[in-house]
Each structure stands twice: as C-alpha cells, then as structure tokens.
C-alpha positions in Angstrom: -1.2 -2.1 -34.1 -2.5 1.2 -35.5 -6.4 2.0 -34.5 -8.3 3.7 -37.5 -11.7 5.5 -36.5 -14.2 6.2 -39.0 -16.9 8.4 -39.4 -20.6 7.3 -39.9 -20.4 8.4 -43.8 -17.5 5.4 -44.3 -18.5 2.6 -42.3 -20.5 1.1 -44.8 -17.4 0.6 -46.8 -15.9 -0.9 -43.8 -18.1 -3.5 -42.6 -20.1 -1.3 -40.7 -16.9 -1.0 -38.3 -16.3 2.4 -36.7 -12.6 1.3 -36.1 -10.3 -0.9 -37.9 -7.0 -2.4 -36.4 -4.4 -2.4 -38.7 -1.1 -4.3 -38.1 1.4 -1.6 -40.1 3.1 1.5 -39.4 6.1 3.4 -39.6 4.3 6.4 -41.9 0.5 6.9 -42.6 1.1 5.5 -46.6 1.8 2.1 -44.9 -1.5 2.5 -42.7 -3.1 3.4 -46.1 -2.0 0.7 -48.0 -2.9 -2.3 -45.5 -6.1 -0.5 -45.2 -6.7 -0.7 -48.9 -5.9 -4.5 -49.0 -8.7 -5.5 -46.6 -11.1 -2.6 -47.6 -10.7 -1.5 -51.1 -13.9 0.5 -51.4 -13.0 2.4 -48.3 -9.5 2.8 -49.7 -10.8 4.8 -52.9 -12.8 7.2 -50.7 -10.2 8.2 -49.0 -7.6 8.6 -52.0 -7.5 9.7 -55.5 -6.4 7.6 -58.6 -2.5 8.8 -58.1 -2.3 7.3 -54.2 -3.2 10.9 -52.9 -5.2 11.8 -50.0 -8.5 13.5 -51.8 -8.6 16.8 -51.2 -12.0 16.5 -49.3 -10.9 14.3 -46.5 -9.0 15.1 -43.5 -7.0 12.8 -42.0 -5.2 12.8 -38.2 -2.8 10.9 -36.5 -2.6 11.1 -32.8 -4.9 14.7 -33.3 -2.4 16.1 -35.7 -3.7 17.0 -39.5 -1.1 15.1 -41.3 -1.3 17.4 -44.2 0.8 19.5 -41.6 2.8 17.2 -40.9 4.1 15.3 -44.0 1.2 13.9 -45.6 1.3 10.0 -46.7 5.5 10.5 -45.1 3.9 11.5 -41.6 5.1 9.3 -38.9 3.1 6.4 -37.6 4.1 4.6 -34.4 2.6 1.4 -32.6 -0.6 2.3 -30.6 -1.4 5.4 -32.9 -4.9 6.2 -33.9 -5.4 7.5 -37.4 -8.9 9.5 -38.0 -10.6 9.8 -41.1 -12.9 12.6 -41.7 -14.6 13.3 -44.9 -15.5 17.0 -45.3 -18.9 17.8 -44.9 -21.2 20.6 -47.1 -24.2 21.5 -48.2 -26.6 24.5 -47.2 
C-alpha cells in the first residue's frame, strides 16, 4: 500500500479524505493512475490533458520532489507516502 496525503485545497475532490490508500506501486504513474480510477476529479487537478503532472503542483515521494527524481518514472515502493501539493499565490 502507498499512503497519499492531500492538502486542504483537494480533499473535496477526495471525499473530504486527507489521505488515500492506494494498493499500486512500482513508479509514481501507477500511483497516479489507480488514483484517477477511484477519484477522477482529483486526478485532473493534479494532471494535465497529456497524463502530465501540471506544472502548478508539486508532488513528493518519501520527501523527495519527484520532478528531481524522474517524474511519473520515479520509483514507488510499498509503505511510501506520495504528497500532493498544489502551488499557492496570490498577493
């Protein structure tokens, strides 16, 4: 099982859950994809139309930013947690 936290911003596409279990692994695509099966709304904040991460949202596995460390390829392994974090703005 992989442990997905969410921010307040997308629990509401979640159920109101701050953490998901997700029974996949092996890179953070898989996570992604059985993700977007239960929670399709949540899926399309977090990519774009193409299966890409959006540009605005940061996402860590085990405290790593995977877009250091192989994007949607980065390595996933049983008992990870995977942290989304959309970018925040404003002024």
């Amino acid at each position: 099982m992989v442990t997905v936290l969410l921010p307040g911003p997308l629990r509401g596409e979640a159920g109101g859950a701050s953490r998901l279990s997700v029974d996949a692994g092996g890179t953070l695509g898989a996570v992604l994809d059985e993700l977007a099966a239960d929670h399709p709304r949540l899926a399309r904040r977090i990519r774009d139309e193409r299966g890409e991460l959006r540009r605005y949202v940061n996402v860590y596995v085990d405290g790593e930013d995977c877009r250091h460390s192989g994007g949607l390829a980065t390595p996933v392994g049983e008992g990870a947690q995977v942290q989304v974090l959309p970018s925040v703005a404003g002024g």
